[in-house]
N, C-alpha and C positions, 0 to 999 in steps of 0.2 A: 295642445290636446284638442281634441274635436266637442266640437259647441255639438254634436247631435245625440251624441251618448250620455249618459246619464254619471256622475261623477264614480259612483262605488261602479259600474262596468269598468269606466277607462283605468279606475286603481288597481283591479284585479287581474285588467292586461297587464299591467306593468308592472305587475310583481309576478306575474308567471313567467313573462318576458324575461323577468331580472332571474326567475328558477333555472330557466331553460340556458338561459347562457351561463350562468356558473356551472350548469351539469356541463356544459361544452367545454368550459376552461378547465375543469378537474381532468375530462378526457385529454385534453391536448396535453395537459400537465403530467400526465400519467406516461403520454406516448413519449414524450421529449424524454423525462426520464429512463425510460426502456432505453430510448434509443443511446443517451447516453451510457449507461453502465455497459452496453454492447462494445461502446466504443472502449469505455478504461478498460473494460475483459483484454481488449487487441492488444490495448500500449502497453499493459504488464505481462500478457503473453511474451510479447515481442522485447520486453526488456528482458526479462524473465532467461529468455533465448542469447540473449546477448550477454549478459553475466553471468550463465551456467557455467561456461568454458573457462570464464576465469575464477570462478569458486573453486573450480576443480584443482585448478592451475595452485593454488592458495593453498587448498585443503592437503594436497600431497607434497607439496613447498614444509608446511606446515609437519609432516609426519616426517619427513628429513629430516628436519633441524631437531627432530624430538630424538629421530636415532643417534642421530651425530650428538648430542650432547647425552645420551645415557649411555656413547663408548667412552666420551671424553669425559666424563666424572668421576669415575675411579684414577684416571690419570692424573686428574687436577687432586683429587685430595688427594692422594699420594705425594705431590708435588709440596702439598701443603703443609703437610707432614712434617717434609724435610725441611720446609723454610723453618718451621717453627722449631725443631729439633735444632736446626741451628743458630737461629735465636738464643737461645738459651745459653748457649756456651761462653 
């Protein structure tokens, strides 16, 4: 510290000192995150993009197998029917 200042001066610099640069770190702290969430915005866009096609692919995969099995279920219990009827005999 400096012998020509008086001790409460050189304390007061250095705690405005220590203000001034935490207001600086909060900014930088503030930009970095901006810049981050910009960034995961792109990568879940971009994945987002990339599994659309196959949800779709999935989703109509999906309503197929629903129609195919509400023709095939009157066929199966009907089926069912007769094993059991014959069963019994």
């Amino acid at each position: 510290m400096d012998d020509d200042k008086p001790i409460f001066e050189q304390a007061t610099n250095a705690v405005s000192g220590a203000a001034e640069a935490t207001t600086e770190t909060k900014t930088a702290v503030k930009k970095v995150r901006k810049a981050a969430k910009k960034v995961a915005k792109k990568v879940t866009k971009k994945k987002a993009a990339k599994t659309a096609p196959k949800a779709k692919k999935a989703k109509k995969a999906g309503k197929k197998s629903a129609k195919k099995a509400a023709k095939k279920a009157p066929k199966k219990a009907a089926k069912k029917k007769k094993k059991a009827k014959k069963s019994k005999r």
